[in-house]
C-alpha positions as CSV (number, residue, x, y, z in Angstrom):
1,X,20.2,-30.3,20.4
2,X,22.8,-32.2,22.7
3,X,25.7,-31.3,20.3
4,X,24.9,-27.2,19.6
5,X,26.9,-25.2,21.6
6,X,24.8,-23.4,23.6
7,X,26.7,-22.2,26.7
8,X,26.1,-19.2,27.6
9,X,22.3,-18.8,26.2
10,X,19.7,-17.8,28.3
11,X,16.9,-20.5,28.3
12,X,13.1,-19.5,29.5
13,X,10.8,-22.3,30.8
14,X,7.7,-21.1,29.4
15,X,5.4,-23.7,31.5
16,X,6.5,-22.0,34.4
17,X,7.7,-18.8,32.9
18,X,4.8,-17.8,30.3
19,X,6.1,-15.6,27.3
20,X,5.3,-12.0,27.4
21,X,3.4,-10.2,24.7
22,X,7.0,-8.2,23.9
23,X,8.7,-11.2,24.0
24,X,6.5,-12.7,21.7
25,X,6.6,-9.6,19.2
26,X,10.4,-9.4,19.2
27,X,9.6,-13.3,18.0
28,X,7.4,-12.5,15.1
29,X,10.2,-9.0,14.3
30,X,12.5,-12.2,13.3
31,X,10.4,-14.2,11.8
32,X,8.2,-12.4,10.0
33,X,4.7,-14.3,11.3
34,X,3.1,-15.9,14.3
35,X,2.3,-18.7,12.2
36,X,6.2,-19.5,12.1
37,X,5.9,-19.8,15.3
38,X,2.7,-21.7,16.1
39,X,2.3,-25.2,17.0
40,X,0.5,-28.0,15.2
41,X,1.3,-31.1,17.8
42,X,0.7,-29.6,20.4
43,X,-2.6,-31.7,21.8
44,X,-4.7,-29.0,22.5
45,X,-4.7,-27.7,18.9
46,X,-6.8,-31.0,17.6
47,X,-9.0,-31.2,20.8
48,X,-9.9,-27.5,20.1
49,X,-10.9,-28.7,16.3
50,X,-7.9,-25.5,15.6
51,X,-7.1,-27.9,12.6
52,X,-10.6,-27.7,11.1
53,X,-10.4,-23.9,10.8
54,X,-8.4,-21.1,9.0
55,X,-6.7,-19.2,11.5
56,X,-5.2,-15.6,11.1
57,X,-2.0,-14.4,12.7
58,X,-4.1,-12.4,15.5
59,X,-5.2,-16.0,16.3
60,X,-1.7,-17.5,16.1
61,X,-0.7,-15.0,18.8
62,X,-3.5,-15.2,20.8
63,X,-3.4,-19.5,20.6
64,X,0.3,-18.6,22.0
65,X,0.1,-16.2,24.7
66,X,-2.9,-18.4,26.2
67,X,-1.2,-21.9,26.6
68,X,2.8,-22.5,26.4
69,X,2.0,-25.4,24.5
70,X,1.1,-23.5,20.9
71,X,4.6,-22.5,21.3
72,X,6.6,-23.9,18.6
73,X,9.7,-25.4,20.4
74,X,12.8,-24.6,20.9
75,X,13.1,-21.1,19.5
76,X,17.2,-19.8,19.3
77,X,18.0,-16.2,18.3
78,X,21.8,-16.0,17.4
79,X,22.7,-12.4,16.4
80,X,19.2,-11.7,15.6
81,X,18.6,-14.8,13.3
82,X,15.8,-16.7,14.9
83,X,16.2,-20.7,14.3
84,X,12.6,-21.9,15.5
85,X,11.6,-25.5,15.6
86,X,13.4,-29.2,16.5
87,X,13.0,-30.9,12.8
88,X,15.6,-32.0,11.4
89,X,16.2,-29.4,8.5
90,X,16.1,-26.5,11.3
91,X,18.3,-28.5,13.9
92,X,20.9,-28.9,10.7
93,X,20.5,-25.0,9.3
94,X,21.3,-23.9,13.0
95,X,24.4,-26.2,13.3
96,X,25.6,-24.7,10.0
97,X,24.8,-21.6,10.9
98,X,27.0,-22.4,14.3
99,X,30.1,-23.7,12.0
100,X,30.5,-20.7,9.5
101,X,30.0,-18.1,12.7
């Protein structure tokens, strides 16, 4: 993340600055699903037993808008391509994407 170029982009604390229903809608517009943008590690989601059931998208969002940490972290929009995630194939598509634009 240290070598992306990201002056000038507006970064939201969501532990102290929860995401808004909107601003998690214009999310799934990009993405296409609140799964994409949900979660695994974060603890809660195995002390809840989340793993052990089949979740829906309704329950992706709701997961999210109740705790910051079902978030999937960071999430970058760059001329409204969304880059969502900090493994290593997502961290390398958005420093390509960064290079050809």
């Amino acid at each position: 993340m240290k070598s992306l170029p990201l002056d000038g982009f507006e970064f939201q604390e969501i532990k102290t600055q929860p995401i808004s229903i909107s601003q998690l809608e214009d999310l799934y517009a990009l993405s296409g699903s609140y799964e994409s943008l949900f979660s695994r590690r974060a603890k809660k989601y195995k002390s809840m037993s989340l793993k052990d059931q089949i979740l829906n998208e309704t329950d992706y969002k709701q997961y999210i808008l109740s705790d910051y940490t079902f978030l999937k972290r960071p999430v970058i929009i760059v001329n409204e391509k969304i880059f969502i995630g900090s493994d290593k194939k997502n961290l390398q598509q958005l420093k390509e994407y960064f290079l050809v634009n």
